[in-house]
Kinemage of the C-alpha trace (Angstrom):
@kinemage 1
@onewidth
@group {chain A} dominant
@subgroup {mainchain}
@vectorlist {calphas} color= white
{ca unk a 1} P 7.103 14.884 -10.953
{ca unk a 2} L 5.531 11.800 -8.989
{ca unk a 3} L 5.715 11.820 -5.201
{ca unk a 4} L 8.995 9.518 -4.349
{ca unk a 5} L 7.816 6.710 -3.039
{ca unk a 6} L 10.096 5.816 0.574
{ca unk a 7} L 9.652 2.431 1.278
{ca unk a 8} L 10.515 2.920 4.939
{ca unk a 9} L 7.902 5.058 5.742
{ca unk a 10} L 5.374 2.693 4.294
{ca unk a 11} L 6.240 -0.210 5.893
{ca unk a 12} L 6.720 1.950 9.298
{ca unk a 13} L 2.692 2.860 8.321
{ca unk a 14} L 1.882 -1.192 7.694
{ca unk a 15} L 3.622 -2.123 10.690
{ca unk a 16} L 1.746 0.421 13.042
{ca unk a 17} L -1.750 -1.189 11.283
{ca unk a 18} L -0.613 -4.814 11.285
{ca unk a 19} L 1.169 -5.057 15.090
{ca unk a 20} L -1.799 -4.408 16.917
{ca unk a 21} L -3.688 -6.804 14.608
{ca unk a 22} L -4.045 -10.443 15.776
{ca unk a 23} L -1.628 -9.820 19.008
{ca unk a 24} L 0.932 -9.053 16.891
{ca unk a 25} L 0.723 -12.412 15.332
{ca unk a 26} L 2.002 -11.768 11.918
{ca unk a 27} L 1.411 -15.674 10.567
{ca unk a 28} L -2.859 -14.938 11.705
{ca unk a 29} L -2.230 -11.493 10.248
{ca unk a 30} L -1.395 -12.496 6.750
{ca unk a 31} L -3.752 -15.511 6.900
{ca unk a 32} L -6.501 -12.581 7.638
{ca unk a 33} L -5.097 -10.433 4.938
{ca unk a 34} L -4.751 -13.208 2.574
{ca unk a 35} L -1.233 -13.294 1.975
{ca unk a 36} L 2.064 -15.032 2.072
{ca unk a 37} L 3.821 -14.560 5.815
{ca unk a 38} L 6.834 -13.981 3.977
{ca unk a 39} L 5.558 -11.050 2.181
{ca unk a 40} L 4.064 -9.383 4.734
{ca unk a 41} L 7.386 -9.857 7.204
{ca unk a 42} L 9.413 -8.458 3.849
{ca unk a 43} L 6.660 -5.748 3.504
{ca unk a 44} L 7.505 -4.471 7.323
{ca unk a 45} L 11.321 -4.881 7.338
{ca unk a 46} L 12.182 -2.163 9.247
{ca unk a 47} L 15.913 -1.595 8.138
{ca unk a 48} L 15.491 -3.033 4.405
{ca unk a 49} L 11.500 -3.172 3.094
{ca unk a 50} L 10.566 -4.946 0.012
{ca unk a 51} L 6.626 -4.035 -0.216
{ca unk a 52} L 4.755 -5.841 -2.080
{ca unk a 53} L 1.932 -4.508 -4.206
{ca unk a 54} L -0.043 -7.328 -2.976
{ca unk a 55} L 0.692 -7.006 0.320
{ca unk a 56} L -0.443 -3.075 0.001
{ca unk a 57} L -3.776 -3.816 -1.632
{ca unk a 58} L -4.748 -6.163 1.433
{ca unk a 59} L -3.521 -3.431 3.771
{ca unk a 60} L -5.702 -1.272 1.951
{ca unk a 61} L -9.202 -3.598 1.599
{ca unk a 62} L -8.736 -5.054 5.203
{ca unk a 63} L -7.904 -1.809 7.031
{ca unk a 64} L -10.233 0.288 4.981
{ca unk a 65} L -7.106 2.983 4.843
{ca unk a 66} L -6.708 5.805 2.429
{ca unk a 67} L -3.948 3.842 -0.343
{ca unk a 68} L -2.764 7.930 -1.059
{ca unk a 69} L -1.853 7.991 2.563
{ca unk a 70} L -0.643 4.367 3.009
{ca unk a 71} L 1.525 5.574 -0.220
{ca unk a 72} L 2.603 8.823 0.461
{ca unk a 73} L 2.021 9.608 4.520
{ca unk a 74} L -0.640 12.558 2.988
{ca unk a 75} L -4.198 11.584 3.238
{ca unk a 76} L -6.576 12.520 0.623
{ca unk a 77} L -10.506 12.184 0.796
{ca unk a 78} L -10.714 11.531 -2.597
{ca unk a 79} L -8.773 8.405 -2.903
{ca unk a 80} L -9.972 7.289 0.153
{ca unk a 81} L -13.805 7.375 -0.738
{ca unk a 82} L -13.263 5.939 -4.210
{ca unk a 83} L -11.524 3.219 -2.203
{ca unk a 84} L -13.902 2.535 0.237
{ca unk a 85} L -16.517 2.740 -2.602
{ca unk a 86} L -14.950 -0.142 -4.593
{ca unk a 87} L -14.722 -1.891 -0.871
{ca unk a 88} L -13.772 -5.269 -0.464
{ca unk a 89} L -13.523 -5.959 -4.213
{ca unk a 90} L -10.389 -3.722 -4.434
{ca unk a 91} L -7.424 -4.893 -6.547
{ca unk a 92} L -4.296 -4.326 -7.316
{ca unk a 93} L -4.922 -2.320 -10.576
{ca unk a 94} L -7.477 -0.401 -8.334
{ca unk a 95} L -4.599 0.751 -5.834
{ca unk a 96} L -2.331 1.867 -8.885
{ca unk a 97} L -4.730 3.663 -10.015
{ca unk a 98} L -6.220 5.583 -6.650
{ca unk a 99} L -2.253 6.582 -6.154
{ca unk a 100} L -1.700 7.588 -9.804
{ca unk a 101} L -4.313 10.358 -9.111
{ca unk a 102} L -4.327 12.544 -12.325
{ca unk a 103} L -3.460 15.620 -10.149
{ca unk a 104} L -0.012 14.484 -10.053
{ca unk a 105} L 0.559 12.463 -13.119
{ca unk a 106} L 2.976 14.148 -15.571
{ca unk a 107} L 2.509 12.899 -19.188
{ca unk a 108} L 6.215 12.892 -20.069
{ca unk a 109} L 7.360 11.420 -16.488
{ca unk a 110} L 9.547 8.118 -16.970
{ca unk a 111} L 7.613 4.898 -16.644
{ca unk a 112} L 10.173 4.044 -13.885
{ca unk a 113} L 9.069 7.310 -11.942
{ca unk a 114} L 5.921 5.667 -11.448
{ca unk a 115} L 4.629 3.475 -8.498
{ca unk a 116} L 3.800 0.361 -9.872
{ca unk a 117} L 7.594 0.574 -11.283
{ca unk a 118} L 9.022 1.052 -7.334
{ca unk a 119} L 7.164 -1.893 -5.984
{ca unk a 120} L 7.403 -5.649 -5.539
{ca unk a 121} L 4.659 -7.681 -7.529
């Protein structure tokens, strides 16, 4: 079975990363990350989050965090040096991938148990 993904704790985990950033500017903040303001500020909703993939992979490339972690709340040194291995140059697919780590992929899971199917595009 794939970890459930709670989209409450991850936006609790952007929001500690991206509140500090930029005195807590969040319209400089997505400009740094490269994203719409209205994305991020959706991504970090603390009573009703709608994360964005896109907004994840920027959290992920700009912050340099482990995407398991950012994810799950677990870190995992595996994830976390293939990430920082493909660097700035990460994408979107490369974050689905790093968090659909073989270790806990089930071949006859649902497609909608997976966590590109429990996130915004």
């Amino acid at each position: 079975m794939w970890p459930r993904i709670d989209r409450t704790a991850i936006a609790t985990r952007i929001r500690a990363l991206v509140t500090g950033s930029n005195g807590g500017d969040l319209q400089t903040t997505a400009r740094r990350l490269d994203v719409a303001p209205v994305a991020l500020s959706r991504s970090i909703d603390p009573r009703f989050p709608r994360l964005s993939l896109t907004v994840i992979t920027a959290i992920v490339r700009e912050y340099g965090v482990d995407p398991w972690w950012l994810m799950y709340g677990n870190y995992d040194h595996e994830t976390h040096a293939l990430a920082s291995e493909i660097g700035s140059g990460i994408t979107t697919a490369d974050v689905l991938r790093l968090v659909e780590s073989p270790r806990e992929r089930r071949i006859h899971e649902p497609l909608d148990d997976r966590p590109s199917t429990q996130l915004d595009a």
